[in-house]
mmCIF file of the N, C-alpha and C atoms, coordinates in Angstrom:
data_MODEL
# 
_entry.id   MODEL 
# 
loop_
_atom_site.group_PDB 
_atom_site.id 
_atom_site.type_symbol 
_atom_site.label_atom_id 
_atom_site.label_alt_id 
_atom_site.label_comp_id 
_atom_site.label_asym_id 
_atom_site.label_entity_id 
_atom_site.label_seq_id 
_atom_site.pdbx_PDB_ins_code 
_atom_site.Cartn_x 
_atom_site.Cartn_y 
_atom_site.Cartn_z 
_atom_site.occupancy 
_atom_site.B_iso_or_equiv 
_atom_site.pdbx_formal_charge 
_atom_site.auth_seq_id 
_atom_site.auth_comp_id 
_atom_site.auth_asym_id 
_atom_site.auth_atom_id 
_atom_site.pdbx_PDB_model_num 
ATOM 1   N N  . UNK A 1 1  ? -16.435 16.413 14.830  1.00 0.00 ? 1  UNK A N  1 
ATOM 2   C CA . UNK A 1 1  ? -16.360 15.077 14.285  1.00 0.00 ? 1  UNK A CA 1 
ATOM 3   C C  . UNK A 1 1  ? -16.091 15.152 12.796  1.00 0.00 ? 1  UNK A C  1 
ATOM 4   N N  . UNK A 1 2  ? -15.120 14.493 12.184  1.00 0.00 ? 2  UNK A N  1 
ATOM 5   C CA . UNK A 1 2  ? -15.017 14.272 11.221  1.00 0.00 ? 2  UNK A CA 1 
ATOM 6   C C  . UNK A 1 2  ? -15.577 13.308 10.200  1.00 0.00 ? 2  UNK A C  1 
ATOM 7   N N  . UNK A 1 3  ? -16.248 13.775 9.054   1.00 0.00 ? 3  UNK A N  1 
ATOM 8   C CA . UNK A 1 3  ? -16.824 13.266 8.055   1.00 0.00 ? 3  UNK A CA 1 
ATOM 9   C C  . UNK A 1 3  ? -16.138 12.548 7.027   1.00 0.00 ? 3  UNK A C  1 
ATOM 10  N N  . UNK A 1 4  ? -15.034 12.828 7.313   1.00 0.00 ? 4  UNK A N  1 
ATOM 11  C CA . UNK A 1 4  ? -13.559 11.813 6.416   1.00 0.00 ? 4  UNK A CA 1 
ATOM 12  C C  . UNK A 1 4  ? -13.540 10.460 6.604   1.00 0.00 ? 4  UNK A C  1 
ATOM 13  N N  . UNK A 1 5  ? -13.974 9.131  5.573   1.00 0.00 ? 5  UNK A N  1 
ATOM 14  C CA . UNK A 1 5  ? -13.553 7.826  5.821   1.00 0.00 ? 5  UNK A CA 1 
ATOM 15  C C  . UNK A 1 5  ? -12.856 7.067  4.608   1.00 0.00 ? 5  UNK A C  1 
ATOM 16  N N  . UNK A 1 6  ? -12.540 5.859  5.250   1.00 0.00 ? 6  UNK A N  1 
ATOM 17  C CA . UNK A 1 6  ? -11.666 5.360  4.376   1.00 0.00 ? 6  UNK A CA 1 
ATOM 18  C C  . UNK A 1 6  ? -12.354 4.527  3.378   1.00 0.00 ? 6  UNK A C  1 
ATOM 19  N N  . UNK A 1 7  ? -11.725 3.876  2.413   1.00 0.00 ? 7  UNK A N  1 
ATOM 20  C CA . UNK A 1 7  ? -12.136 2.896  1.646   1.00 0.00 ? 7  UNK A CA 1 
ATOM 21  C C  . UNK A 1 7  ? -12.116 1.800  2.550   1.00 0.00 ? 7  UNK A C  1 
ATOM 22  N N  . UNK A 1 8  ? -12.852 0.760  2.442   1.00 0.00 ? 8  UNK A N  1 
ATOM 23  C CA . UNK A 1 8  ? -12.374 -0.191 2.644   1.00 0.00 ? 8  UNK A CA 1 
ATOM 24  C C  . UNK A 1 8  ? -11.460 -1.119 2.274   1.00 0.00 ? 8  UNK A C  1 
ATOM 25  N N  . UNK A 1 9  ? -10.214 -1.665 2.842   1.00 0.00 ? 9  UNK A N  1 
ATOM 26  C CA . UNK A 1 9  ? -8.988  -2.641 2.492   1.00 0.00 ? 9  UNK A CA 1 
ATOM 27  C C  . UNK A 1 9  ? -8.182  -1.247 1.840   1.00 0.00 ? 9  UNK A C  1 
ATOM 28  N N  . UNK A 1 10 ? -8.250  -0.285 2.011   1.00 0.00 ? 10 UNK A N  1 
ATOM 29  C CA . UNK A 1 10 ? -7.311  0.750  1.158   1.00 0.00 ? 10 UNK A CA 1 
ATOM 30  C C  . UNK A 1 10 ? -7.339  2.152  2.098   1.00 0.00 ? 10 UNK A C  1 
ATOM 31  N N  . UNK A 1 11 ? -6.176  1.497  3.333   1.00 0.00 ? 11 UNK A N  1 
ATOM 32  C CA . UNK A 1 11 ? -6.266  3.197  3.889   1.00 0.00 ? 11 UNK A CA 1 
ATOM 33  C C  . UNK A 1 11 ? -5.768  3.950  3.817   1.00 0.00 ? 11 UNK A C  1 
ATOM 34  N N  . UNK A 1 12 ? -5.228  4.712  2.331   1.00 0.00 ? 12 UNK A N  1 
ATOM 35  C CA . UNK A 1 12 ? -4.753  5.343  1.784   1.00 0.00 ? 12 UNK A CA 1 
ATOM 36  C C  . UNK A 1 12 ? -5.551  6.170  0.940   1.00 0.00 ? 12 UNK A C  1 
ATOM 37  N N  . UNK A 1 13 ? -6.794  5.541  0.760   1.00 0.00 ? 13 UNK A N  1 
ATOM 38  C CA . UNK A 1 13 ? -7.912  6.199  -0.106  1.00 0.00 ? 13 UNK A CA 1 
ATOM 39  C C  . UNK A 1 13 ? -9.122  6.902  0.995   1.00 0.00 ? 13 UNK A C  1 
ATOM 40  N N  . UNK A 1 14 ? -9.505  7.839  1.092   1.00 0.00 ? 14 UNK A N  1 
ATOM 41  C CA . UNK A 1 14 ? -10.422 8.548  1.587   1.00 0.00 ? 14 UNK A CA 1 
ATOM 42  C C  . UNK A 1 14 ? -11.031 9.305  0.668   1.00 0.00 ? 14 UNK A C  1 
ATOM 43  N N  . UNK A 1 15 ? -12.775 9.065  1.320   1.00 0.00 ? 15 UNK A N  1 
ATOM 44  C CA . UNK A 1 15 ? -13.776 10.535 1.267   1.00 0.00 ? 15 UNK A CA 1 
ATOM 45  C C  . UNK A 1 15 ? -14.043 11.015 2.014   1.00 0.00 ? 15 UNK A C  1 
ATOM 46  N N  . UNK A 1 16 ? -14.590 12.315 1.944   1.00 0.00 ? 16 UNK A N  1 
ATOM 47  C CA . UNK A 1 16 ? -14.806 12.937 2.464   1.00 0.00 ? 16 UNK A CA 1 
ATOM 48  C C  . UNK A 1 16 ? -16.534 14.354 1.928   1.00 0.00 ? 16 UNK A C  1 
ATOM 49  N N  . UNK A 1 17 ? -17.737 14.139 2.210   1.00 0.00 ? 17 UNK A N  1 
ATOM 50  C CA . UNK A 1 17 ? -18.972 14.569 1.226   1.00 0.00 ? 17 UNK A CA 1 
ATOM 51  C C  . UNK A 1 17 ? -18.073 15.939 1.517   1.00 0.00 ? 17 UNK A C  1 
ATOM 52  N N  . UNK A 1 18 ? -17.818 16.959 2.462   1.00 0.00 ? 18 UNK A N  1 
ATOM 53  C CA . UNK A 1 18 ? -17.115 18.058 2.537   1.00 0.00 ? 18 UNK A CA 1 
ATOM 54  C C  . UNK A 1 18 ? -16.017 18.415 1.810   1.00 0.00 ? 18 UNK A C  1 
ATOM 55  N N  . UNK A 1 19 ? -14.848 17.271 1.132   1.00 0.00 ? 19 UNK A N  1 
ATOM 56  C CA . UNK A 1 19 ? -14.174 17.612 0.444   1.00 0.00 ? 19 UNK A CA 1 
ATOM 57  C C  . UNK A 1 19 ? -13.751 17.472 -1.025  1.00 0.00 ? 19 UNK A C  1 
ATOM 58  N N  . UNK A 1 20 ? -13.677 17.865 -1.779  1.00 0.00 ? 20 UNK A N  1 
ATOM 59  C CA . UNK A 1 20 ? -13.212 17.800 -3.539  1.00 0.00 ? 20 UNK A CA 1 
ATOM 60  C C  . UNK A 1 20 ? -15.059 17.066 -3.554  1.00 0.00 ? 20 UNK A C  1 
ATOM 61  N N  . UNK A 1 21 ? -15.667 17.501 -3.381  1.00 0.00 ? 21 UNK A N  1 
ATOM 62  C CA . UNK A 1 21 ? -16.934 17.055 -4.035  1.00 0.00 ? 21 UNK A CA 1 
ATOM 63  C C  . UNK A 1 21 ? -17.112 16.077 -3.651  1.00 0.00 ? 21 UNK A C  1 
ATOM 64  N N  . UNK A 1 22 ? -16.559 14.991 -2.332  1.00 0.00 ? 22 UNK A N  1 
ATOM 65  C CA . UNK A 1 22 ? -16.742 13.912 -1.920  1.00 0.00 ? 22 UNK A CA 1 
ATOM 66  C C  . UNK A 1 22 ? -16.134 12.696 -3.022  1.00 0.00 ? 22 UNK A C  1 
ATOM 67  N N  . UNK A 1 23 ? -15.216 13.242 -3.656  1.00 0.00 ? 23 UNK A N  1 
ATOM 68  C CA . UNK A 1 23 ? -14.479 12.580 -4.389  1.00 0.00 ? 23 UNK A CA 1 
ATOM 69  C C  . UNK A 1 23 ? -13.227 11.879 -3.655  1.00 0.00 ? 23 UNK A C  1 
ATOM 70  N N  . UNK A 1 24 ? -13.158 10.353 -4.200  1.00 0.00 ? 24 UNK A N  1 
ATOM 71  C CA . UNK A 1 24 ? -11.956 9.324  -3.207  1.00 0.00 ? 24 UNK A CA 1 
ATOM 72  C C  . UNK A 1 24 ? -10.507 10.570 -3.446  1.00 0.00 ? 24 UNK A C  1 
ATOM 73  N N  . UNK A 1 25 ? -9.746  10.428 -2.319  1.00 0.00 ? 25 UNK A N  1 
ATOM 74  C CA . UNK A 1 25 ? -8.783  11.378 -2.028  1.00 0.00 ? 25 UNK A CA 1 
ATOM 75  C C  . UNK A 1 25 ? -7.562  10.674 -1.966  1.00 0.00 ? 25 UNK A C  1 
ATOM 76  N N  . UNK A 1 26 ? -6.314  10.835 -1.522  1.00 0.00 ? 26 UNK A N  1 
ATOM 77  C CA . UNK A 1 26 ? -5.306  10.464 -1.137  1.00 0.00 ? 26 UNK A CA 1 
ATOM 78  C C  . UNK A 1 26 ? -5.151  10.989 0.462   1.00 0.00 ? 26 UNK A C  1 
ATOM 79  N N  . UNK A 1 27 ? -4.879  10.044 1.040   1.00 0.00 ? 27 UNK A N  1 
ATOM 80  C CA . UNK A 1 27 ? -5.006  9.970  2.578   1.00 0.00 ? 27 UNK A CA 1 
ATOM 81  C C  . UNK A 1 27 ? -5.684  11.475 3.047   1.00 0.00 ? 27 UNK A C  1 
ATOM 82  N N  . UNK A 1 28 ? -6.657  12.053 2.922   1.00 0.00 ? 28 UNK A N  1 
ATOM 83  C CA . UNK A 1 28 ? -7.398  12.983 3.438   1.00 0.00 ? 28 UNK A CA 1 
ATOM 84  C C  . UNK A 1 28 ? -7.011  14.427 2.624   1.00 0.00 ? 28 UNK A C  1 
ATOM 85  N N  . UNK A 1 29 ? -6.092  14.737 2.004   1.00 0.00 ? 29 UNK A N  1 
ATOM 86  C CA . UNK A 1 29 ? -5.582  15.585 1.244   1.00 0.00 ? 29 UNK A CA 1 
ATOM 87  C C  . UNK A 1 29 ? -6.190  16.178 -0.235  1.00 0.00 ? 29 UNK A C  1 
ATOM 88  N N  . UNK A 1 30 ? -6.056  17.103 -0.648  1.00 0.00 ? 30 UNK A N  1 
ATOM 89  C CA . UNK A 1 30 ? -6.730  17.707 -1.536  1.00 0.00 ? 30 UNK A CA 1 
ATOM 90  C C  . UNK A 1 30 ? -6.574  17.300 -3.475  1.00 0.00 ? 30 UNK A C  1 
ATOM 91  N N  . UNK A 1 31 ? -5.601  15.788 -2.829  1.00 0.00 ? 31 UNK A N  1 
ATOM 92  C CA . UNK A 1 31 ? -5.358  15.300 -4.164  1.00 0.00 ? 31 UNK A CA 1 
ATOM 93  C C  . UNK A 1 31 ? -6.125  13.875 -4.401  1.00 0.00 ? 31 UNK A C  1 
ATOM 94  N N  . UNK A 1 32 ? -6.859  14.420 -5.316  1.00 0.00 ? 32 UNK A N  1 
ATOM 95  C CA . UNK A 1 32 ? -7.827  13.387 -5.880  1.00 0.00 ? 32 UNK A CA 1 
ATOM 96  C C  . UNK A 1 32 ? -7.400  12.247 -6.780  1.00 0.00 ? 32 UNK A C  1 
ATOM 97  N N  . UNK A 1 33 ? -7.732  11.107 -6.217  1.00 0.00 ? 33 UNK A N  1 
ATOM 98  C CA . UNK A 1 33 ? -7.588  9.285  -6.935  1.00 0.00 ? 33 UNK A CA 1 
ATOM 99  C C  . UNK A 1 33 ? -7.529  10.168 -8.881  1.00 0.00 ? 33 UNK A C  1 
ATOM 100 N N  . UNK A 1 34 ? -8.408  10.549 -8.889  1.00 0.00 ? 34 UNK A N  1 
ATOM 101 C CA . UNK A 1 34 ? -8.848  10.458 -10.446 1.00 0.00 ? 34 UNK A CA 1 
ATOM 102 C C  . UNK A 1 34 ? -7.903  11.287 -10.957 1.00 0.00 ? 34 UNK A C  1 
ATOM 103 N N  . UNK A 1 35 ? -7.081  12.773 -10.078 1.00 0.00 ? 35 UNK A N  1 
ATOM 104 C CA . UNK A 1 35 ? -6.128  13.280 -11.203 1.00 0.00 ? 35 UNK A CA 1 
ATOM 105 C C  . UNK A 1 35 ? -4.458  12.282 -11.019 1.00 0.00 ? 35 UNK A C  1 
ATOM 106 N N  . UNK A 1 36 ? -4.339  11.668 -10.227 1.00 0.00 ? 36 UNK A N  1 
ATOM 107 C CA . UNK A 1 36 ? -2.861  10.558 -10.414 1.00 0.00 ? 36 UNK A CA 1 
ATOM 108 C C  . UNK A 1 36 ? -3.256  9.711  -11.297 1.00 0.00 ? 36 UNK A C  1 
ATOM 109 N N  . UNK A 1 37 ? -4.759  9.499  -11.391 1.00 0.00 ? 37 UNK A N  1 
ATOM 110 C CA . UNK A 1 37 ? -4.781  8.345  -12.476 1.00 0.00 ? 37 UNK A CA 1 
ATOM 111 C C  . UNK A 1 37 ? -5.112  8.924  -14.112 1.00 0.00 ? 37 UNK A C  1 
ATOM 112 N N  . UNK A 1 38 ? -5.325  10.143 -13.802 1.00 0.00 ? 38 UNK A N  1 
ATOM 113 C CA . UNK A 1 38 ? -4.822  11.091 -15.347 1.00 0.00 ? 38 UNK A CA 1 
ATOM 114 C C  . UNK A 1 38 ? -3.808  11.539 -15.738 1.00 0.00 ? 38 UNK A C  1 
ATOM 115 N N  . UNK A 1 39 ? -2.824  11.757 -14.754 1.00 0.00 ? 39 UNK A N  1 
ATOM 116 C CA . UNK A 1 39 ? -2.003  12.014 -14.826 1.00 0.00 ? 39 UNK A CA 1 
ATOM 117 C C  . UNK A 1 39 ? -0.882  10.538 -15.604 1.00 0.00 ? 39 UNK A C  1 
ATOM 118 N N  . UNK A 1 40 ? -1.253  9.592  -15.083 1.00 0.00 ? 40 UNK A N  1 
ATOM 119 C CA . UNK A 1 40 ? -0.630  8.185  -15.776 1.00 0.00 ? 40 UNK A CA 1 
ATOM 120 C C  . UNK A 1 40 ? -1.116  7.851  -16.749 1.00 0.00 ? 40 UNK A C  1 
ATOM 121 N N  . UNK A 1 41 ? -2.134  8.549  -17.153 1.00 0.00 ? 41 UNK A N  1 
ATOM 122 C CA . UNK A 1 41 ? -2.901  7.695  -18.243 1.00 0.00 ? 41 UNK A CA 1 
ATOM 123 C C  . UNK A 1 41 ? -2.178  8.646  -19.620 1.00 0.00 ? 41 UNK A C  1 
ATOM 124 N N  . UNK A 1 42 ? -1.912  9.967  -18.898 1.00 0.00 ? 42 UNK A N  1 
ATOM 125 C CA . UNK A 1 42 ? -0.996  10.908 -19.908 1.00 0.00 ? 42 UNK A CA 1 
ATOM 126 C C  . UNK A 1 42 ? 0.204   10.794 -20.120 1.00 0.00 ? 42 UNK A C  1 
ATOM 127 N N  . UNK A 1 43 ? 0.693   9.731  -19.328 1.00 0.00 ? 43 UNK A N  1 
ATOM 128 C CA . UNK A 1 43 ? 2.274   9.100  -19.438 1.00 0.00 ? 43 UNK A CA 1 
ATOM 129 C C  . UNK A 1 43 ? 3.080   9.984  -18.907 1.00 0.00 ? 43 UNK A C  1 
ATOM 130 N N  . UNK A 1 44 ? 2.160   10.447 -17.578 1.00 0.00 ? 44 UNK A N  1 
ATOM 131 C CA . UNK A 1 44 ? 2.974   11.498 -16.648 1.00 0.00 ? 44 UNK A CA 1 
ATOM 132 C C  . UNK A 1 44 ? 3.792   10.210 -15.779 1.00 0.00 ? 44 UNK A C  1 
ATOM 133 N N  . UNK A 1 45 ? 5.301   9.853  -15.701 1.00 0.00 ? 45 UNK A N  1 
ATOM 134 C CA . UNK A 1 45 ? 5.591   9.005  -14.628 1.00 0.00 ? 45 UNK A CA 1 
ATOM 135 C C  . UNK A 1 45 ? 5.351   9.269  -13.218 1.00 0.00 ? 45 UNK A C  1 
ATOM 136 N N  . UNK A 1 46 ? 5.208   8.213  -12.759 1.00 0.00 ? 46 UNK A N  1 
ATOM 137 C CA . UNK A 1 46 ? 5.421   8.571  -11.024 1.00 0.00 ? 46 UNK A CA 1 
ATOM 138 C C  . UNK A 1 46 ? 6.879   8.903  -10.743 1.00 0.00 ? 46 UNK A C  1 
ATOM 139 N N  . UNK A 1 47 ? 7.734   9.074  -10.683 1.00 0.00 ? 47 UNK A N  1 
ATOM 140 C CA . UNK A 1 47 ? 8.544   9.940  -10.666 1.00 0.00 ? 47 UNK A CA 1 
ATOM 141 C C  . UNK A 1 47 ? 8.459   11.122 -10.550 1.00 0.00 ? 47 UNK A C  1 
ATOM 142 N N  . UNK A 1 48 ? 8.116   12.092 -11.730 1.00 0.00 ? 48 UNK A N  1 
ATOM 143 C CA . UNK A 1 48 ? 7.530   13.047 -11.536 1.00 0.00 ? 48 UNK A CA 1 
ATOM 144 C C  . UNK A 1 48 ? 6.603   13.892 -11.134 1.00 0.00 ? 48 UNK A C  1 
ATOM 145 N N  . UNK A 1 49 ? 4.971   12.588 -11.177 1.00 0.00 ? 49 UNK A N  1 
ATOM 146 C CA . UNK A 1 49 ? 4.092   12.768 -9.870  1.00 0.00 ? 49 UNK A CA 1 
ATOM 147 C C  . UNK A 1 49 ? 4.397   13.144 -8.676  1.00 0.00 ? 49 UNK A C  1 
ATOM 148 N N  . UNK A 1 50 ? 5.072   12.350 -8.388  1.00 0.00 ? 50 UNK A N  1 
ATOM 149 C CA . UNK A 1 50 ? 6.036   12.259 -6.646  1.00 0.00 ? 50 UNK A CA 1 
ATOM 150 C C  . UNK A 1 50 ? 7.419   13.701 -6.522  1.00 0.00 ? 50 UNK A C  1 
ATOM 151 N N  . UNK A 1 51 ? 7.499   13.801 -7.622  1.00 0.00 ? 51 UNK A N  1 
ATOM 152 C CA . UNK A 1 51 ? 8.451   15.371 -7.610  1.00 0.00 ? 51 UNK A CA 1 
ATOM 153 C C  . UNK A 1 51 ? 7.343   16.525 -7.300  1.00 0.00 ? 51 UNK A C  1 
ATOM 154 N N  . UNK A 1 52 ? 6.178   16.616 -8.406  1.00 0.00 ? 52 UNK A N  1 
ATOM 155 C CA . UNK A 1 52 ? 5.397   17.734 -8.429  1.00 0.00 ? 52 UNK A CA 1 
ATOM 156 C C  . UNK A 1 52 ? 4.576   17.703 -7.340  1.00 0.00 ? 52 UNK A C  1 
ATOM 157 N N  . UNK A 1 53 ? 3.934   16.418 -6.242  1.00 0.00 ? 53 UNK A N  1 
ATOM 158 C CA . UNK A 1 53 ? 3.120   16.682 -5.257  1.00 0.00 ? 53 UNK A CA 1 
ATOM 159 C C  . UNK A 1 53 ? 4.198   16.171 -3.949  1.00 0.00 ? 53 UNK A C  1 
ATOM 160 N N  . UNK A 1 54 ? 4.914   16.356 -3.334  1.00 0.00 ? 54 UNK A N  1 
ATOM 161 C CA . UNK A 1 54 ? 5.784   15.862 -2.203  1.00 0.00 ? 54 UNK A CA 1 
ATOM 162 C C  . UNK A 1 54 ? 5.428   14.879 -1.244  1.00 0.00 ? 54 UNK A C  1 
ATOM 163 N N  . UNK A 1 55 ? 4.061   15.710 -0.925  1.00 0.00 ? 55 UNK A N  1 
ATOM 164 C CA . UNK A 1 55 ? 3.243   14.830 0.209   1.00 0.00 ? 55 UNK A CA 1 
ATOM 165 C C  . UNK A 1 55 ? 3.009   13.753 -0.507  1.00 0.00 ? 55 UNK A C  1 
ATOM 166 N N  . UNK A 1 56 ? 3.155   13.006 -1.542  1.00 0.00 ? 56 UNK A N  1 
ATOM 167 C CA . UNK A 1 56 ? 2.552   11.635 -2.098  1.00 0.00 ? 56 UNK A CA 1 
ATOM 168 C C  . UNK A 1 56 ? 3.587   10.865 -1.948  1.00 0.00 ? 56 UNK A C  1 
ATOM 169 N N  . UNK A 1 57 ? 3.348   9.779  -1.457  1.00 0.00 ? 57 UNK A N  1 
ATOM 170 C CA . UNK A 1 57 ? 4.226   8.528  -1.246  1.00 0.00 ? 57 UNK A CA 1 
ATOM 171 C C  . UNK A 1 57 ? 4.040   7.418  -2.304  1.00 0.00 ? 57 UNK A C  1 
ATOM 172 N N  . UNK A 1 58 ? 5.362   7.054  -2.975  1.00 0.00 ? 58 UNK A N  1 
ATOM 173 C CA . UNK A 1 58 ? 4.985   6.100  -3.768  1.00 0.00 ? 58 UNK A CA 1 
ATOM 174 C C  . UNK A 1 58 ? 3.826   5.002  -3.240  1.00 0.00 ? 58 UNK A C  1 
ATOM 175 N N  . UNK A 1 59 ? 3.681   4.707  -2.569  1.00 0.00 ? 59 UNK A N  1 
ATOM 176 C CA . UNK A 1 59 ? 2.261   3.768  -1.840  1.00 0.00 ? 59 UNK A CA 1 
ATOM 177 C C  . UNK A 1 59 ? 1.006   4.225  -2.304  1.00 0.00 ? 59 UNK A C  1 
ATOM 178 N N  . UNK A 1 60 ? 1.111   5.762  -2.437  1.00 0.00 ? 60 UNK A N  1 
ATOM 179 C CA . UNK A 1 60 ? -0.174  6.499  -2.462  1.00 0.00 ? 60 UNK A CA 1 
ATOM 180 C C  . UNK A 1 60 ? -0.761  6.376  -4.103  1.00 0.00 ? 60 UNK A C  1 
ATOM 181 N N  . UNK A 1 61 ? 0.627   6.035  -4.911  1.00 0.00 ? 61 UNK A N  1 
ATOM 182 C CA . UNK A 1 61 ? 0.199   5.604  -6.745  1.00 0.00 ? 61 UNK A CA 1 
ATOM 183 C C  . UNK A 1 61 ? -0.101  4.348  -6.548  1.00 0.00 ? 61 UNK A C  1 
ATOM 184 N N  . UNK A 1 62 ? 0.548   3.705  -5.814  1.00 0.00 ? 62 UNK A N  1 
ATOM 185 C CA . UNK A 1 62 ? -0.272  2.566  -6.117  1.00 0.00 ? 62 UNK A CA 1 
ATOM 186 C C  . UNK A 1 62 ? -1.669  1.762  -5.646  1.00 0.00 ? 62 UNK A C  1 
ATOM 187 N N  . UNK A 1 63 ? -1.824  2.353  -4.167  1.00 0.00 ? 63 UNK A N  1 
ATOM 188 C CA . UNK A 1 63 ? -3.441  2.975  -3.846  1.00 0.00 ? 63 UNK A CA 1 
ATOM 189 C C  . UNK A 1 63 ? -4.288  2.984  -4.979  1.00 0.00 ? 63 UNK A C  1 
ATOM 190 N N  . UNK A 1 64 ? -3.896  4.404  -5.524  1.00 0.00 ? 64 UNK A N  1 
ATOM 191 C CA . UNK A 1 64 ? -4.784  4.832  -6.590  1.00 0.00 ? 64 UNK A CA 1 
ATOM 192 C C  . UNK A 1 64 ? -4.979  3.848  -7.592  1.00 0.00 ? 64 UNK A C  1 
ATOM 193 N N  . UNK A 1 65 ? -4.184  2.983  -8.628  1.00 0.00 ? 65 UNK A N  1 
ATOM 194 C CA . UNK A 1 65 ? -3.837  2.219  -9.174  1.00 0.00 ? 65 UNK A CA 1 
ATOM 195 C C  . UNK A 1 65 ? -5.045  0.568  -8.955  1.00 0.00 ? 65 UNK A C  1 
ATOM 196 N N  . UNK A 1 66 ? -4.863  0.493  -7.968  1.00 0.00 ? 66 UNK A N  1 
ATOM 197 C CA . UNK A 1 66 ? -5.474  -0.831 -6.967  1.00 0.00 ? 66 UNK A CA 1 
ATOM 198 C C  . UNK A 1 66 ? -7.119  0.008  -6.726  1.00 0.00 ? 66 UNK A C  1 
ATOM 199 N N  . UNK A 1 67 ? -7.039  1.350  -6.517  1.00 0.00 ? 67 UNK A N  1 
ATOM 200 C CA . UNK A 1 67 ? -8.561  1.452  -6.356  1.00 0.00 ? 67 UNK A CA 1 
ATOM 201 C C  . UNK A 1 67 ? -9.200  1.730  -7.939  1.00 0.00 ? 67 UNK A C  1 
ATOM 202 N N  . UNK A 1 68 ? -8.239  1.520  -8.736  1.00 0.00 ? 68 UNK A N  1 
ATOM 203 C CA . UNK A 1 68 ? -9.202  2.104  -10.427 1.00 0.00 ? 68 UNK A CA 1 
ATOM 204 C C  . UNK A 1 68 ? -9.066  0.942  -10.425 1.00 0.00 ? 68 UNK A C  1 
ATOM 205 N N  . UNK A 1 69 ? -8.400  -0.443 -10.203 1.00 0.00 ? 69 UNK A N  1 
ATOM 206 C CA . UNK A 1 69 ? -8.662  -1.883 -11.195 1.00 0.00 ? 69 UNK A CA 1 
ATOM 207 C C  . UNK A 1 69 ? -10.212 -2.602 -10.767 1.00 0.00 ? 69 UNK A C  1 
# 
């Protein structure tokens, strides 16, 4: 059984207490809400977010985005 759930209204955001420290995730994956939203805050574009991690879907920045407001 899996210990992985979603946010609520955001199923794109997951925890997981087993994974990244039980830190909110991107759809179950090892990339954490908080580094896309450091990554923007460093005036990294999504563009290049989305070049350097593949598996991220533009949906998945704005997830993140919608779960920091």
């Amino acid at each position: 059984m899996s210990d992985q759930h979603q946010v609520p209204g955001e199923a794109r955001i997951t925890f997981n207490p087993a994974q990244c420290g039980g830190r909110p995730c991107i759809r179950g994956m090892r990339i954490r809400v908080s580094d896309i939203l450091e990554m923007l805050a460093e005036g990294v574009s999504a563009e290049t977010i989305l070049a350097d991690f593949p598996d991220l879907e533009p949906e998945d920045i704005s997830a993140a985005l919608r779960f920091a407001a």
